[in-house]
N, C-alpha and C positions, 0 to 999 in steps of 0.2 A: 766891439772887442774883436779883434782881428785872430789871435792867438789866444787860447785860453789860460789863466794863469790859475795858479795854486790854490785852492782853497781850504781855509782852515777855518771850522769852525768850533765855536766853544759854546755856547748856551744860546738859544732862543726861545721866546715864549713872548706868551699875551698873557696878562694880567689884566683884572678886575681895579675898580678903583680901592677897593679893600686889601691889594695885593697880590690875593688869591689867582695862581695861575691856571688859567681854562683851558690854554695851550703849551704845552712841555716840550720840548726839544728830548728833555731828562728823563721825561714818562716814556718815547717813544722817539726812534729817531727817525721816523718818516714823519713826525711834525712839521719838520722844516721843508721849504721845498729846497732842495739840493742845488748849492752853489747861491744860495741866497746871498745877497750885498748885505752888509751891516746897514741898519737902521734904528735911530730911537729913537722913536715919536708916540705923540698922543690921538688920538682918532677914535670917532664914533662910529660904530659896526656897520653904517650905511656905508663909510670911507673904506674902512678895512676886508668887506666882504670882496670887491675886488683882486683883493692878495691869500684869498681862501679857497682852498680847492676840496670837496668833498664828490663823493658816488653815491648820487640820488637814488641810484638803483640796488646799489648795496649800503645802504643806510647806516649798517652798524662797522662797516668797516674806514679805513685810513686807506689813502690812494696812495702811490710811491709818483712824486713828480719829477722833473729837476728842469734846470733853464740854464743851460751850461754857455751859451753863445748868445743869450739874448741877456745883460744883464737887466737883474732882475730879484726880487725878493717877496716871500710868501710863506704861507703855512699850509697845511694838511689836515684835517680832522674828518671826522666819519660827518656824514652830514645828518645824522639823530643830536651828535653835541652842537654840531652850530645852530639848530634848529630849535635850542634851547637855549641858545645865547640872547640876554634880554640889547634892546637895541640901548647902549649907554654909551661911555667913553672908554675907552681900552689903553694900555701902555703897550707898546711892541718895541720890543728888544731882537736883534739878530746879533749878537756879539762874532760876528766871523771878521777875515780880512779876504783880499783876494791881491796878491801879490806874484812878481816873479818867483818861482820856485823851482821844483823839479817833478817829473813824471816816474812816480816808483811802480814796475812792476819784479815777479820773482822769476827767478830761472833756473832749470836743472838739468844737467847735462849727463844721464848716465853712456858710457862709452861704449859701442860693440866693437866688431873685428875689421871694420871696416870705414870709410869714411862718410857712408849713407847713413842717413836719418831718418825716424820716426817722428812728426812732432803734434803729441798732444796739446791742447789749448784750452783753458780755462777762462772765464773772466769774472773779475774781484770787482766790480764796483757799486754791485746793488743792497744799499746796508742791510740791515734786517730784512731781507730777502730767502727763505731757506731754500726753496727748491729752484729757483732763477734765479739760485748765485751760488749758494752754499755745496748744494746736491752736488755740483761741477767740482769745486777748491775737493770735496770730501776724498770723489772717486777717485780725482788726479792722483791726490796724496795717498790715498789707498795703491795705485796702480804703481808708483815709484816704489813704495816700499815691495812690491810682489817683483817687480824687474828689478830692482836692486839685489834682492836674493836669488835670482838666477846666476848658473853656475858662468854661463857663456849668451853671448848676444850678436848676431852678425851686422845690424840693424843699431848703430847709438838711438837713443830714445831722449829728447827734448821737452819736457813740459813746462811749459810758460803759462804763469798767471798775472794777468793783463787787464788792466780796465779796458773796459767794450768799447771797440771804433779807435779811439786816440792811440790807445792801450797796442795796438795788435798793429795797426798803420806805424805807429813809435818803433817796434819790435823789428818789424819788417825792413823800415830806413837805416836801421842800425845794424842788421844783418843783411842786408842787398849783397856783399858779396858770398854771400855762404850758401844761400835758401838755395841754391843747384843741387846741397846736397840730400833735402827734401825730398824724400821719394814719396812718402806717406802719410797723412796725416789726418786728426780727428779733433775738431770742437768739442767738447762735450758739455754742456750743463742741463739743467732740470731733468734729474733722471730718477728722483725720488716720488715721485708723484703717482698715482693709480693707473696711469696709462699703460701702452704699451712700449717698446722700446722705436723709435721712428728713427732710422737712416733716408737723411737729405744730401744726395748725390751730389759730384763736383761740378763745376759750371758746363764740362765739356761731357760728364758722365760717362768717359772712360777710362777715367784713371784706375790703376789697378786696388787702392781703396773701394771702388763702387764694386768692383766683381768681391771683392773678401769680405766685405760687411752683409751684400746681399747673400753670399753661401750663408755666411754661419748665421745670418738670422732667418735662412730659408729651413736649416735645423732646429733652429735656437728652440727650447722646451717651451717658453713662454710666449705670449703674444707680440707681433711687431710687422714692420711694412715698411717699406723702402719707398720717398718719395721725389721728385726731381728737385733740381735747381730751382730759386729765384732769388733776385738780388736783395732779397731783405732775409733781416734776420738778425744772425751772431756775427763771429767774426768770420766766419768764413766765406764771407763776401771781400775781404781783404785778403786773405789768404789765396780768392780764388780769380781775383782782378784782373785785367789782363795781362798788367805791367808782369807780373810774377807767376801768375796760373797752375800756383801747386797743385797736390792730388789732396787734396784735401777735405773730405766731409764732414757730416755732422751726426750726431747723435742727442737723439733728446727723446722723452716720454711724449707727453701730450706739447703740441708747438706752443711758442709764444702767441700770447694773448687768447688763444680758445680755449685759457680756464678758466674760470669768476675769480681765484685766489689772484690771476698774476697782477702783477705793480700794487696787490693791497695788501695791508697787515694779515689779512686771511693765509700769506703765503708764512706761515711758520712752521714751527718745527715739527710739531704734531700733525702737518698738512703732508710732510714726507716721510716713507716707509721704509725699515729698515731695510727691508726686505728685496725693497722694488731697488735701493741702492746697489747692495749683493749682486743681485741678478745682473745689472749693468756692468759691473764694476766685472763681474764674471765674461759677460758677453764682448768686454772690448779686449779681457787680455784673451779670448777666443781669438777675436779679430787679430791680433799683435801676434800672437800663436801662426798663423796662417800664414803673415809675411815675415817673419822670423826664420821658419822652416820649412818652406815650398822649397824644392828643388826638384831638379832630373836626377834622375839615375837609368845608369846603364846595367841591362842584364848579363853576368857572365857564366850564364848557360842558357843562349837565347835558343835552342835549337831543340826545340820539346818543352815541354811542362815539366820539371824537375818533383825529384821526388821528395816530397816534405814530411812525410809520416817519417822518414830514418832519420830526420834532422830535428825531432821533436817538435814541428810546427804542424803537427796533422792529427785530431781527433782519434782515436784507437776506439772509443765507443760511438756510432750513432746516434742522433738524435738529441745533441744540446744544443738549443736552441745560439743560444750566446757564441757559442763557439765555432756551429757554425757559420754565424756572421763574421767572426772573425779570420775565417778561412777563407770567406767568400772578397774579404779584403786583401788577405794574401793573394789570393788569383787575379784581381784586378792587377794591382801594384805590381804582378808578372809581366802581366799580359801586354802590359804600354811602358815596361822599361827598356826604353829605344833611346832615349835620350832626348825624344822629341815633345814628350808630356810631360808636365808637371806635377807633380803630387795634387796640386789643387785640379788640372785637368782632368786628371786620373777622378778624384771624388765628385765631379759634376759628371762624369760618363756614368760613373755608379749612380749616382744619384744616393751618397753617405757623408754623413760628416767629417771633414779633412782630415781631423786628427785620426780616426778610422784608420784610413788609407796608410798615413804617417807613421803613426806605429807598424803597421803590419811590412812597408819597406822598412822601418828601420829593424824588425824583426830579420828580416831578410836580410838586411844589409852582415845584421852578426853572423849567420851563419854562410858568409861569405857568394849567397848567391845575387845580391847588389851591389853596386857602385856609387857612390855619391857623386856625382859631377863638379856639382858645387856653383853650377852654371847661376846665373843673376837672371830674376824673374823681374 
């Protein structure tokens, strides 16, 4: 099979000579191995065990398979059910077709003020999968509707959801002449799961996504770690190929494959937290936050330290703790309005969270002692 064509499937299962189906398609859609060829034949369980995939090691669980280039056809079950399968004659049915078709993925395009892009990435092809598939589609959809009600955007924001590999390489040939306007960009899936939040850097690890994910999750309240490049994974090995070598990362909880739940029924929905969703879903519009609203600004009273207490920006009592962090941002965001730092500069000199910094220039900016340049970071 040179190209991969369409598949549709509609029911598969094994049945007993009484009927009775031992394998469902219907009870579970990881029964089948994914991309199965149609077949209906008869065969005794010495024949059929060859087209049976279970995890010895997780006995009570269903494996997630699939055989997309190699046709091919098969089932899935925990291996406690096949272990109780008596050795007789069996029916197997795979009712699917595998024809030309078409490659569907989704796309959303919200606009900013400019012709540069954001683009999030998703991917839709693991069925009953929640947190190595679902977790990804959740946050994305979450994250469009949060930038959709934004008042202004400088940055359009792109998320596509794309079956994994075909899905994102498809996306890519179809958009070759646009992806220049790609400045930024984030994989996201499995992010419901107990872990911590894991940023995996772009192939060259200096795109300006590696410096904004690693700030705000060198703040971020919760646990997380930033770790390098390698060519496996999500899509952002696609994304980050040579042909095109966007900025492009990734974001996930615990990586593929070093949890017992991934590719098995174990990954469901009670496997992901609402919570650890939230947190994520919080952490990337942080990230989004960062390139959105970086800029220079110019001081226009660079020559002394202006007086802030007459301009209502300056504590009248001693001693809040709060406030005075928020003054001590105000002095920063002074102190390097040259035109030469950036807001995000400016909060790694401090060593504060961006938005810190950001507020306290735009604080400044209304009372007319900043400038916004508007310069492109």
């Amino acid at each position: 099979m040179d190209d991969p064509h369409e598949w549709t499937i509609r029911d598969a299962n094994v049945a007993d000579m009484a009927g009775q189906r031992v394998i469902d398609f219907k009870a579970h859609t990881l029964h089948v191995l994914s991309y199965s060829a149609p077949i209906r034949a008869r065969m005794r369980l010495s024949e059929l065990r060859a087209h049976l995939f279970t995890l010895p090691d997780q006995p009570d669980r269903i494996p997630y398979r699939t055989s997309y280039y190699n046709e091919n056809w098969g089932f899935c079950l925990s291996h406690a059910a096949l272990e109780a399968l008596p050795e007789a004659e069996y029916d197997v049915v795979v009712d699917s077709t595998l024809a030309p078709g078409v490659l569907n993925y989704g796309e959303l395009f919200l606009p900013g003020q400019t012709e540069d892009e954001i683009l999030i990435s998703t991917h839709i092809c693991h069925p009953s999968l929640a947190n190595d598939n679902l977790s990804g589609i959740a946050v994305a959809s979450a994250l469009a509707q949060r930038i959709a009600a934004m008042p202004a955007r400088r940055f359009g924001v792109r998320i596509v959801f794309v079956p994994g590999t075909i899905g994102a390489i498809a996306w890519l040939a179809r958009n070759e002449s646009n992806v220049h306007r790609i400045k930024h960009g984030l994989v996201i899936t499995g992010l419901g799961d107990a872990g911590p939040l894991v940023y995996k850097q772009t192939r060259r690890a200096d795109a300006p996504i590696d410096r904004v994910a690693a700030h705000v999750l060198r703040h971020w309240p919760t646990p997380s770690r930033v770790i390098g490049f390698d060519p496996y994974g999500y899509d952002e090995r696609q994304y980050n190929s040579p042909g095109f070598s966007l900025g492009v990362g990734r974001l996930t909880r615990t990586p593929h494959g070093t949890f017992k739940e991934y590719h098995t029924s174990g990954d469901h929905l009670d496997f992901v937290d609402p919570n650890q969703l939230t947190d994520a879903l919080n952490a990337i519009e942080a990230m989004l936050d960062v390139v959105q609203t970086d800029t220079f600004y110019l001081s226009q009273n660079p020559k002394g330290e202006p007086r802030l207490g007459k301009r209502g920006l300056y504590r009248t009592v001693a001693g809040q703790a709060d406030r005075q962090r928020q003054e001590m941002a105000l002095l920063w965001a002074l102190a390097y309005a040259d035109g030469q730092d950036s807001l995000l500069d400016i909060a790694e000199r401090a060593s504060v969270p961006f938005r810190e910094i950001a507020e306290a220039a735009q604080a400044l900016e209304v009372v007319g002692l900043l400038v916004d340049t508007r310069a492109k970071v």
